[in-house]
C-alpha positions in Angstrom: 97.8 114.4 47.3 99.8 116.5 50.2 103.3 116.7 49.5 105.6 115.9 52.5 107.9 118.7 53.2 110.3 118.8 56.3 113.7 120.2 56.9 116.5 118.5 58.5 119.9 118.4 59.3 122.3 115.5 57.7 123.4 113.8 61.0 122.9 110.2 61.5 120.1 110.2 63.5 118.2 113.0 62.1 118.8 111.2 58.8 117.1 108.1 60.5 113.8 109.7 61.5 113.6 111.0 58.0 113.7 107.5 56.4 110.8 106.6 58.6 108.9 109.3 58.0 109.3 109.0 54.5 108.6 105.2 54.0 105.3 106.4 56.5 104.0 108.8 54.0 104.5 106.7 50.8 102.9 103.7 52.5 100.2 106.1 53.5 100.2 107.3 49.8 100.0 103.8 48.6 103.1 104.0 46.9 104.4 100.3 46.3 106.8 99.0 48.8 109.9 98.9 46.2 109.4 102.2 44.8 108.8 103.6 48.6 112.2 101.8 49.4 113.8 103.3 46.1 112.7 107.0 47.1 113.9 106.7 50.8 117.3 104.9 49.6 117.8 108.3 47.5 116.6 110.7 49.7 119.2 109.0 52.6 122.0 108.8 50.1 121.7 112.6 48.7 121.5 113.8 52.6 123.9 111.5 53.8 126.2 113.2 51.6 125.1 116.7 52.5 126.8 116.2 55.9 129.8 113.7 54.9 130.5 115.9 51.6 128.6 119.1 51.1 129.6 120.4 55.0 125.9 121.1 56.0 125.4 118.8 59.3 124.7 122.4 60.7 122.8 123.4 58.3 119.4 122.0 57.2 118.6 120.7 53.9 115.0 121.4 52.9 112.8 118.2 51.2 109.7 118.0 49.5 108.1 115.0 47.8 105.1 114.8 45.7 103.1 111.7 44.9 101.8 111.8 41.2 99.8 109.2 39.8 102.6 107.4 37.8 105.6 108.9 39.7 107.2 110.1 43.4 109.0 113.3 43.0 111.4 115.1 45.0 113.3 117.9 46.0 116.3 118.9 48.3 117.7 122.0 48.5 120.6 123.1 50.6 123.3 125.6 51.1 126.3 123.4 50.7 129.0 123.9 47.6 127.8 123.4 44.3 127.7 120.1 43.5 126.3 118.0 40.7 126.0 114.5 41.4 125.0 113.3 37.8 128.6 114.6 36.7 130.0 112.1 39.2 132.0 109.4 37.6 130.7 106.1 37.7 132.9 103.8 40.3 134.8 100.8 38.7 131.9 97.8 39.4 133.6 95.5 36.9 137.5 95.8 38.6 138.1 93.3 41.2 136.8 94.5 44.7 140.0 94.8 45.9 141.1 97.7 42.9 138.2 99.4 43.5 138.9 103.1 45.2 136.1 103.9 48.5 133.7 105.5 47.6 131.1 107.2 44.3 128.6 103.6 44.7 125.7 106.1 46.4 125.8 108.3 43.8 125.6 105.1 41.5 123.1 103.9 42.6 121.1 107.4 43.1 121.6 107.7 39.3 120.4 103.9 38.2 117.5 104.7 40.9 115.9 107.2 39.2 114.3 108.2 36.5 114.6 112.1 35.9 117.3 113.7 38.0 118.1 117.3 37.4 120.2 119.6 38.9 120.8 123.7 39.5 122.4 125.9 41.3 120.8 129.7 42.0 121.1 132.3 44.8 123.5 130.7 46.8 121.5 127.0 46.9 121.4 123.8 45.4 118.6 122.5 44.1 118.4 118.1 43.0 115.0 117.2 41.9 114.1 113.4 40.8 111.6 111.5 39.8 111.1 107.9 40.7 108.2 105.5 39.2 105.7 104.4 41.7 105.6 100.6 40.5 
């Protein structure tokens, strides 16, 4: 199966057309509708943060996924700071709403998303990988 690969920057509405491409080529893949929902929910969250976090709205972030037969893989590399997201502290879900500090729940929910999710850092660029199952 083709991967999908397309580059984009992390503002709001470029960020938009890549959740609809994305859920297009899964369905198109036959990847069930949760899993498809799973993989665009993560790929929106780690971009999202590229341009709110990572400084890169002017700078594109580069993603591929890869439909396997028992998984959906991706990749996103950009040029923001080094930043692991899997070293992130979990937020507080079990203090009253109202304690809780802003914040760290798309990172959360990135990590309880997935099933692999690596990390590295090389040449000036970051590179998060993850894997996702497909049902």
């Amino acid at each position: 199966m083709a991967p999908l690969e397309i580059e984009v920057l992390a503002t709001s509405e470029a960020i938009s057309a890549l959740t609809e491409k994305v859920l297009a080529y899964l369905e198109e893949q036959q990847v069930d509708s949760r899993a498809a929902h799973h993989v665009a929910l993560v790929v929106e969250e780690i971009v999202t943060n590229l341009g709110t976090h990572g400084n890169c709205r002017d700078k594109p972030a580069k993603i591929r996924l890869m439909v396997e037969p028992a998984q959906v893989t991706g990749e996103i590399i950009d040029t923001g700071p080094p930043f692991d997201l899997r070293l992130a502290p979990d937020p507080a879900i079990e203090a009253p709403l109202e304690e809780r500090p802003i914040g760290g729940l798309g990172l959360y929910l990135i990590r309880k998303l997935t099933s692999t999710l690596e990390y590295s850092h090389q040449n000036g660029q970051n590179l998060t990988t993850f894997a996702i199952a497909r049902s």
